[in-house]
Rosetta silent file (secondary structure, phi, psi, omega in degrees, C-alpha in Angstrom):
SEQUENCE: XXXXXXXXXXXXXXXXXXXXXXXXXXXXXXXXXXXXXXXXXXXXXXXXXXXXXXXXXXXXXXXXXXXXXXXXXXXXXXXXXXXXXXXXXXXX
SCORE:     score description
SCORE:     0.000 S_00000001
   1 L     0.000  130.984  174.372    0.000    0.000    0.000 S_00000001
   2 L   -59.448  163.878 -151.208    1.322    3.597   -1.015 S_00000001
   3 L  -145.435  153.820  152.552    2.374    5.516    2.134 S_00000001
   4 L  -172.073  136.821 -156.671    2.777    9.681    2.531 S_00000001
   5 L   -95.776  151.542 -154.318    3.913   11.221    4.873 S_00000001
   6 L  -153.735  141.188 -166.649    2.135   14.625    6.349 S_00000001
   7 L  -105.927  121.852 -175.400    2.896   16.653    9.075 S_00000001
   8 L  -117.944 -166.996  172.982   -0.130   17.221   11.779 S_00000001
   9 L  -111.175  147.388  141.565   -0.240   19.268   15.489 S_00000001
  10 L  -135.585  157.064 -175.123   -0.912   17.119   18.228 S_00000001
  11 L   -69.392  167.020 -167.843   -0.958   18.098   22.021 S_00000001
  12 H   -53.546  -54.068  173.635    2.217   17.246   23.840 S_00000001
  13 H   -81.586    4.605  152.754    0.803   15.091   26.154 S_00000001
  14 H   -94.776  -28.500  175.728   -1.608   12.615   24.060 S_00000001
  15 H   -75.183  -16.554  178.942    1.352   12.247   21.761 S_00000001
  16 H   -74.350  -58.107 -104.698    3.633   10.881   25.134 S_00000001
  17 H  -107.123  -50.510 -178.834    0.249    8.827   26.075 S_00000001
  18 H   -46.762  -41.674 -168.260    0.566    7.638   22.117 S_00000001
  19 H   -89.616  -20.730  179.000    4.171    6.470   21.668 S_00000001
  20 H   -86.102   -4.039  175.968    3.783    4.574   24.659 S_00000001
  21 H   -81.417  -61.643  152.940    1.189    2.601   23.455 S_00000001
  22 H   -39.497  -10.801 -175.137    2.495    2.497   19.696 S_00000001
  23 L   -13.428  -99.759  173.385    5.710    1.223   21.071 S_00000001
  24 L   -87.456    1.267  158.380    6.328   -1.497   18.689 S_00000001
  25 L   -45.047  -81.939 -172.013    3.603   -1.120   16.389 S_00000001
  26 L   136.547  148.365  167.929    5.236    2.274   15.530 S_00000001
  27 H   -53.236  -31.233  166.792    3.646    5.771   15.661 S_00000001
  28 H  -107.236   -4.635  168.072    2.187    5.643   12.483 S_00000001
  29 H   -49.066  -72.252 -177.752    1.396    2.442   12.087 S_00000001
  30 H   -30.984  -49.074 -146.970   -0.985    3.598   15.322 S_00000001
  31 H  -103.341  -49.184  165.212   -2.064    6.695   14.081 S_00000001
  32 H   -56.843  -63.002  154.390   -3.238    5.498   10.751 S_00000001
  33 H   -36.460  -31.076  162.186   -5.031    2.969   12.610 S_00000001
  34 H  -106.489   16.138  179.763   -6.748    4.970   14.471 S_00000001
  35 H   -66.538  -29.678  162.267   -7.435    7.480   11.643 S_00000001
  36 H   -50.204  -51.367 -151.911   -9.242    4.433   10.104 S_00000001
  37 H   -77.440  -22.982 -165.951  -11.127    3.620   12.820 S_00000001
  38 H  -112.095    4.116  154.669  -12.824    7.234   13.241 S_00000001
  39 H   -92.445  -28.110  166.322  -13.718    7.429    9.238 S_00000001
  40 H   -74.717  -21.291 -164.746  -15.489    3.960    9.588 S_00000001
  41 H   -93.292  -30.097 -177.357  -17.386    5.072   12.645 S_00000001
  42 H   -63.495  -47.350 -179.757  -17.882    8.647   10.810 S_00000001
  43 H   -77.597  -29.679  145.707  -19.912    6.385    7.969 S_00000001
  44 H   -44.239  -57.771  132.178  -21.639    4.191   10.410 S_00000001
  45 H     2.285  -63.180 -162.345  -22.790    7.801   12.042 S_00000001
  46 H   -87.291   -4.837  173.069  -23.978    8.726    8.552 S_00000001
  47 H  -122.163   55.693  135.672  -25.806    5.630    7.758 S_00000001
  48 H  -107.113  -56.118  170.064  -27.819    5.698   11.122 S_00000001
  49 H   -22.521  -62.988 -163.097  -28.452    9.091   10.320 S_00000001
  50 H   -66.429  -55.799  165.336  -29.773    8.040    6.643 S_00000001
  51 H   -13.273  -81.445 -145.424  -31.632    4.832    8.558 S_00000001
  52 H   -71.872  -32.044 -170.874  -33.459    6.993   10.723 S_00000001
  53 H   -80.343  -31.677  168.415  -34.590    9.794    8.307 S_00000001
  54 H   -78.377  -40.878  160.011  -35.939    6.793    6.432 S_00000001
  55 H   -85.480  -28.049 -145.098  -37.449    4.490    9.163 S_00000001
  56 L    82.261 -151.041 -178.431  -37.396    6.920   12.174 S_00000001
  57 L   -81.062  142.692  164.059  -36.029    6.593   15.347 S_00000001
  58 L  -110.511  145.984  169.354  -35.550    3.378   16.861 S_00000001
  59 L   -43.614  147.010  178.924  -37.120    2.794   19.651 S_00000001
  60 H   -61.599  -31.412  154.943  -36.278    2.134   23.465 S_00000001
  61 H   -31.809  -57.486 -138.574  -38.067   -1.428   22.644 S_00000001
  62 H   -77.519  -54.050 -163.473  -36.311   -1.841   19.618 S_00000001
  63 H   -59.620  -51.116 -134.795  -32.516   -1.221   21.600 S_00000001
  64 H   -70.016  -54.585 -172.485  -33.833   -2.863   24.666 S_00000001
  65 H   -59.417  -36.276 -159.058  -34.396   -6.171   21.930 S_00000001
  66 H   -73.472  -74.723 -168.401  -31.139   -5.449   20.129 S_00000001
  67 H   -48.864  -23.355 -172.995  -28.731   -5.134   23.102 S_00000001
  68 H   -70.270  -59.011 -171.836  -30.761   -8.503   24.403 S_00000001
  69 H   -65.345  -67.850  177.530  -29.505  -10.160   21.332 S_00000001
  70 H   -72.881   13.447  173.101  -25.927   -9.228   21.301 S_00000001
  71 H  -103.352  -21.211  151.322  -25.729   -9.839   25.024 S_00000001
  72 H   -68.190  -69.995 -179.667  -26.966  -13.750   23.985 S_00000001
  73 H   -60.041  -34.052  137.952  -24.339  -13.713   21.083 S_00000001
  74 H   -39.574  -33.742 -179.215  -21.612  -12.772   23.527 S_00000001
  75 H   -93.269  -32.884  169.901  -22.347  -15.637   25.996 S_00000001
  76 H   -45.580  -54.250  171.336  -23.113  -17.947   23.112 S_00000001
  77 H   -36.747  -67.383  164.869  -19.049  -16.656   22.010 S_00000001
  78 H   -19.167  -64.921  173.373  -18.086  -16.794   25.436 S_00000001
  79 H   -50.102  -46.163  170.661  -19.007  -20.503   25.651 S_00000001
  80 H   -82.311  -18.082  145.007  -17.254  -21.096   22.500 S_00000001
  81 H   -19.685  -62.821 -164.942  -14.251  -19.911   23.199 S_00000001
  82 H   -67.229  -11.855 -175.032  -14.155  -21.857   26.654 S_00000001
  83 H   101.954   -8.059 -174.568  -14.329  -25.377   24.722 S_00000001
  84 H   -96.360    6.061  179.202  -17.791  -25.639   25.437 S_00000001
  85 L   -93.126  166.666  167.606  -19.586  -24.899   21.788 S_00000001
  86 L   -46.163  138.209  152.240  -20.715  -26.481   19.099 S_00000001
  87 L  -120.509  165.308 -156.530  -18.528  -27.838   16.328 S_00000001
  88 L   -16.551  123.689  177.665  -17.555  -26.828   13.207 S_00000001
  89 L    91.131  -23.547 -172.236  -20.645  -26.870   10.930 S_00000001
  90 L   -65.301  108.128 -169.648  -22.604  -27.860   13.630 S_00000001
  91 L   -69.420  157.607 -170.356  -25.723  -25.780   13.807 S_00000001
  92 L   -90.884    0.000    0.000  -26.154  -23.381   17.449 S_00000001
């Protein structure tokens, strides 16, 4: 992948907080990463937006039901992880 390098400002003391975390990753290695991470979450943002102007709002039901679900798909994970899931192919 092409690379270019660019000069930004950051404050003193999130760039200290940075390199130690980037250790061996590298600073830009880091920094790219998270520059990724906050343009996918800018288009997830914009396609909730678009959702909602199209469906409406979702509801405290609807989250209540959602959050229900991926709190069942975490312990279902959970399980597999631990040795205790289905295997491969197997249906849950």
């Amino acid at each position: 992948m092409a690379t270019k390098k660019v000069t930004v400002t950051i404050p003193e003391d999130l760039l200290d907080e940075i390199r130690a975390d980037a250790a061996e990753r590298g600073l830009s290695a880091y920094v790219a990463e998270a520059l990724r991470f906050k343009r996918d979450r800018d288009r997830l943002l914009e396609l909730v937006d678009w959702l909602q102007a199209e469906h409406g709002a979702v509801t405290d039901d609807e989250r209540a039901a959602a959050l229900t679900q991926l709190e069942n798909l975490d312990a279902e994970h959970a399980v597999r992880r631990a040795g205790g899931g289905h295997d491969a192919g197997e249906a849950a």
